[in-house]
N, C-alpha and C positions, 0 to 999 in steps of 0.2 A: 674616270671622266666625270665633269659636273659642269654644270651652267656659266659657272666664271668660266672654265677654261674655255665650253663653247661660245661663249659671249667675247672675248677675246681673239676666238679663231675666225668669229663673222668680223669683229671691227679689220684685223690682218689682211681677209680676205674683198672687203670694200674699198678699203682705201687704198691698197695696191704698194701698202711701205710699213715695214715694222716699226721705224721714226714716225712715223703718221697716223698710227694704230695705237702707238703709246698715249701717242700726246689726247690722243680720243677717250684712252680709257684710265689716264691717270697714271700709268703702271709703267716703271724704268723699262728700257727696250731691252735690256739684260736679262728683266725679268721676265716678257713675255716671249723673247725667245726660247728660254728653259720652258717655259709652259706648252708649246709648238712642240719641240723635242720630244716631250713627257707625252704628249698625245701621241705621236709619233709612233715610239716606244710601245707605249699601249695598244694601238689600233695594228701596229708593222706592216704600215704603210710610208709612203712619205704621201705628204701633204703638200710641202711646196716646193718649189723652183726659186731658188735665188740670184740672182745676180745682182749686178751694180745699178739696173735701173730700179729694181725694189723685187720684188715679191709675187707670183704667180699659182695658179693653183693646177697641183698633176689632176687627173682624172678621177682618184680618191678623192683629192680635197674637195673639188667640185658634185662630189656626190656628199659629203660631210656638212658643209657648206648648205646645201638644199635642207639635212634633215637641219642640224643647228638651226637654220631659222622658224621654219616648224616650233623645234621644239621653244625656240625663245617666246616667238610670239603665244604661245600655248601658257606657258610662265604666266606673261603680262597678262593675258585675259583672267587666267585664273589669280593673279593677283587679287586685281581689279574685282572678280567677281567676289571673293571673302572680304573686304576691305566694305561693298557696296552694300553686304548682308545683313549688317545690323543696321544701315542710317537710309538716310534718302538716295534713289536714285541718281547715279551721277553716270555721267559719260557720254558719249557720241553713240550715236544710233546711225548704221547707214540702211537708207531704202531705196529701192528701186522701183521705178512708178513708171509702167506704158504714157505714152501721153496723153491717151486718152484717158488713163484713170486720172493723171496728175493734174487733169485742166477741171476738176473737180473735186479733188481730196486734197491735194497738196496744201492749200490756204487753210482750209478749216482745221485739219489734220495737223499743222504745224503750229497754230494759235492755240490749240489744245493742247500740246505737247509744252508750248510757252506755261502755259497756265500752269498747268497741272503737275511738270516735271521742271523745276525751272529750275534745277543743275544738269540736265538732258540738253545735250546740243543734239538736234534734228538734222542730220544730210540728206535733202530726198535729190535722187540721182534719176532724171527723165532720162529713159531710154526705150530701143525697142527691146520687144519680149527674149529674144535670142539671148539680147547681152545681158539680159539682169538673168537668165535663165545659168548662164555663164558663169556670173559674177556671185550667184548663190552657191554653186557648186564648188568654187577654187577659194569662199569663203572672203572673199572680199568686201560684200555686204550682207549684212545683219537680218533685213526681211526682204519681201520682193514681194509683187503683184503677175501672177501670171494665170492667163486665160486658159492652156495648154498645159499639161503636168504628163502627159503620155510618157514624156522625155526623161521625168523628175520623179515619181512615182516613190523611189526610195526616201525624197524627200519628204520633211512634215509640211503636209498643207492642211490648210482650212478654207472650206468652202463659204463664201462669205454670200455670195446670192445669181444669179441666172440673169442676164440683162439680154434684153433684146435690140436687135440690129432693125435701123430705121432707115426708109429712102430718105436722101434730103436735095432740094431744090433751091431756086432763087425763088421768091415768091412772084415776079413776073418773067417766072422761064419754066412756069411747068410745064410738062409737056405730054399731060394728057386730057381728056375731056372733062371729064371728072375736076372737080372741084380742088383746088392747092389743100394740099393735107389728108385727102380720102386715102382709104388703105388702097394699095397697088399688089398684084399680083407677082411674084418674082418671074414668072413666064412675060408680064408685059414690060420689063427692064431689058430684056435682049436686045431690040431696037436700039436703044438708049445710050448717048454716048455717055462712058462712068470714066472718071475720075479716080483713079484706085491706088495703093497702096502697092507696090512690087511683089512678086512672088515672095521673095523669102523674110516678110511681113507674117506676123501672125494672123493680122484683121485677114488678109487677103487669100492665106490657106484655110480659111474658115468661109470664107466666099467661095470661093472655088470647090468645096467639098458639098457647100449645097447644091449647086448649080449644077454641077459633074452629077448629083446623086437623082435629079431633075432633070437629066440630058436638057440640059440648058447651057448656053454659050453666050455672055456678055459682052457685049460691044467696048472694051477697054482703051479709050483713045489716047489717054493716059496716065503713069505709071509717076507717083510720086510716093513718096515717103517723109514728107513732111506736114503732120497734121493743120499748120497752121495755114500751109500754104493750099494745101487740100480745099478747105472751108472758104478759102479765100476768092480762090478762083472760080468755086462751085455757085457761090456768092453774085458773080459779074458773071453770070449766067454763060457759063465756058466749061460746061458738063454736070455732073450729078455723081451724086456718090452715095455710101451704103456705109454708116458709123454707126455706135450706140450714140445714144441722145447725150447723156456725158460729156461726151465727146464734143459735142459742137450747142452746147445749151449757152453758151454767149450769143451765140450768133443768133438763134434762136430768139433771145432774150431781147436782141435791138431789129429784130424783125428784117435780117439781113438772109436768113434760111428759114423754108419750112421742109418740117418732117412728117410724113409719111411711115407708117405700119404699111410692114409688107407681110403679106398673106399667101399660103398654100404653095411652100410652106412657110411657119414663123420661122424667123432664122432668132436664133438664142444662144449665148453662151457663156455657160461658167466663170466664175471669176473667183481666184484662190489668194489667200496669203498664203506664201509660201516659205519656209528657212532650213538651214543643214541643222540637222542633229548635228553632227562632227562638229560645230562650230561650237563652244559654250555658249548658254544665251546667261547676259550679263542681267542682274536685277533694269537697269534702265531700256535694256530690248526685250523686255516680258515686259515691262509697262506699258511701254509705245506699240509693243503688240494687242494689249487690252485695251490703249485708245483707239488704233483704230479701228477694233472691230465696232467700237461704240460708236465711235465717228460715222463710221458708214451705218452702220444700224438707223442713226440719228437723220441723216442725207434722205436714206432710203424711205424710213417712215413720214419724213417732211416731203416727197416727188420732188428731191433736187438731181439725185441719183435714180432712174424708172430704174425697178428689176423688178421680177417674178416673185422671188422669193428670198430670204436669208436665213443661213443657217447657222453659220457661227461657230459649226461643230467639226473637231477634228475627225479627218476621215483615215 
C-alpha cells in the first residue's frame, strides 16, 4: 500500500464513480480499478460495493477511508512544511479568536502578519471558546485563544497574561451612588439587572464560579451570546454587564459605556495561546505564533489590552 493507491481510494470513495474518480485523478478507469483490487488483495477486505449506480463503501472501506485521509492530509502538511524550510514563510495560518480577544487583536494582529509574512494568508476564525477549543483538537485550526485549558491540558499552551473582568454601565444609567466608574463591590451587583452571556459561555462559567464561591446570586435578566449585541443594549441603558475591558474599549472609547473595577473579590483571568502537538506546525504557524505574542506584548505595554501581567512562556 502507498499514497497513490490511497489517494486514489479517497478520489473513488468522494465522488461515488470509478468514471468520476478517473477523470479527477488522470488515471484510465481500468487502471484504478486494478489498483482497488490490489488493495483489496492486500488488506482481505473488500472495500466496495458496486453496482450500476456507481460505487459504495462496505464498512472496511469506511474505516480505510477515514485513516487515507489522515494520512493524505499529513503528506501535504509535511510537504508543505520541507518545501517552507529553507525560504520565506508561506501559507495559511488558521486562528481562532473569542470575540472578545478578536475586537482587539484581530486588526493589529493581521497588519502585522500583512507586513511581516506577506506570503502568509491570515484566517482568523471569531468564535466561542468551546468551538475553537474543538477545532484545536480535530486540528482544523492552526492556534487558538482560550481562557480555560482544564479541558486541553495535553495541549501546548502559552500563557500570554491575566486580564481582569470589569462592571460596565451606560454612563447615564449607573446605578449606584458612587460616582460612574468607582470600583463596585461584586456583592453590590446582586440587585443589579446583568446582561450576561448563557451558561455554556466561557465568560459566564467564570462568573458563575466567583459568585457561587461568594454565595452570591446575580440578577440575570438576560442571557445573550452575542458580544456586540451585549454592549449594545447595556449601552441604551437595558442592563449591565461584566467583560474584560478588551472587550468593550470601542465603546468605551466613543463614551457610549463606562467601566468599573470590581472589588472583593477581583475577578481575573488567564488567557492562553493554545495549538495541538499532533498538528505539524508549519514555518508560517511558528511565525504568526511569535507575532502574536509580540502583538499582544505591544497592546499590553501601550493600556490598549489592561492585563496584570504577561508571560509569554510555555507552561
Amino acid at each position: 500500500m502507498d499514497i497513490k493507491q490511497l489517494r486514489y481510494f479517497i478520489a473513488i470513495a468522494e465522488e461515488g464513480s470509478l468514471s468520476a474518480a478517473a477523470q479527477r485523478v488522470s488515471v484510465a478507469q481500468p487502471s484504478l480499478s486494478q489498483h482497488v483490487i490490489s488493495l483489496e488483495r492486500e488488506l482481505g477486505v473488500q472495500l466496495l460495493e458496486r453496482s450500476p449506480r456507481g460505487v459504495s463503501l462496505t464498512q472496511s472501506g469506511q474505516l480505510l477511508l477515514s485513516h487515507a485521509q489522515q494520512i493524505a492530509r499529513a503528506m501535504e502538511t509535511a510537504i508543505d512544511a520541507v518545501r517552507q524550510s529553507g525560504g520565506d514563510a508561506v501559507g495559511e495560518v488558521s486562528f481562532g479568536l473569542p470575540s472578545s480577544v478578536s475586537m482587539v487583536l484581530s486588526v493589529p494582529l493581521a497588519e502585522t502578519v500583512r507586513i511581516e509574512l506577506p506570503k502568509v494568508r491570515l484566517r482568523a476564525v471569531e468564535a466561542m471558546s468551546g468551538f475553537i477549543q474543538t477545532w484545536l483538537e480535530d486540528q482544523s485550526i492552526d492556534l487558538g485563544i482560550l481562557y480555560d485549558i482544564s479541558a486541553v491540558r495535553h495541549l501546548t499552551h502559552t500563557l500570554l497574561m491575566t486580564e481582569e473582568l470589569y462592571f460596565f454601565a451606560a454612563p447615564d444609567a449607573w446605578p449606584f451612588a458612587s460616582p460612574p466608574g468607582s470600583p463596585v463591590r461584586l456583592a453590590d451587583l446582586a440587585p443589579v439587572e446583568m446582561v450576561l452571556p448563557s451558561r455554556h459561555h466561557g465568560l459566564r462559567t467564570m462568573i458563575d464560579r466567583y459568585t457561587r464561591s461568594q454565595g452570591i446570586t446575580l440578577t440575570v435578566a438576560t442571557e445573550m451570546d452575542a458580544l456586540p449585541q451585549i454592549k449594545t443594549m447595556v449601552s441604551r441603558g437595558s442592563g449591565y454587564t461584566i467583560l474584560a475591558p478588551a472587550a468593550a474599549i470601542d465603546f468605551v472609547e466613543r463614551g457610549e459605556l463606562v467601566m468599573a473595577p470590581i472589588t472583593a473579590p477581583r475577578m481575573a483571568r488567564p488567557v492562553y495561546l493554545v495549538r495541538n502537538p499532533a498538528k505539524p506546525m508549519s514555518r508560517a504557524s511558528a511565525e504568526a505564533e511569535r507575532i502574536t505574542i509580540d502583538v499582544i506584548g505591544d497592546l499590553v505595554r501601550r493600556g490598549i489590552w489592561k492585563a496584570q501581567s504577561v508571560a509569554g512562556a510555555p507552561l
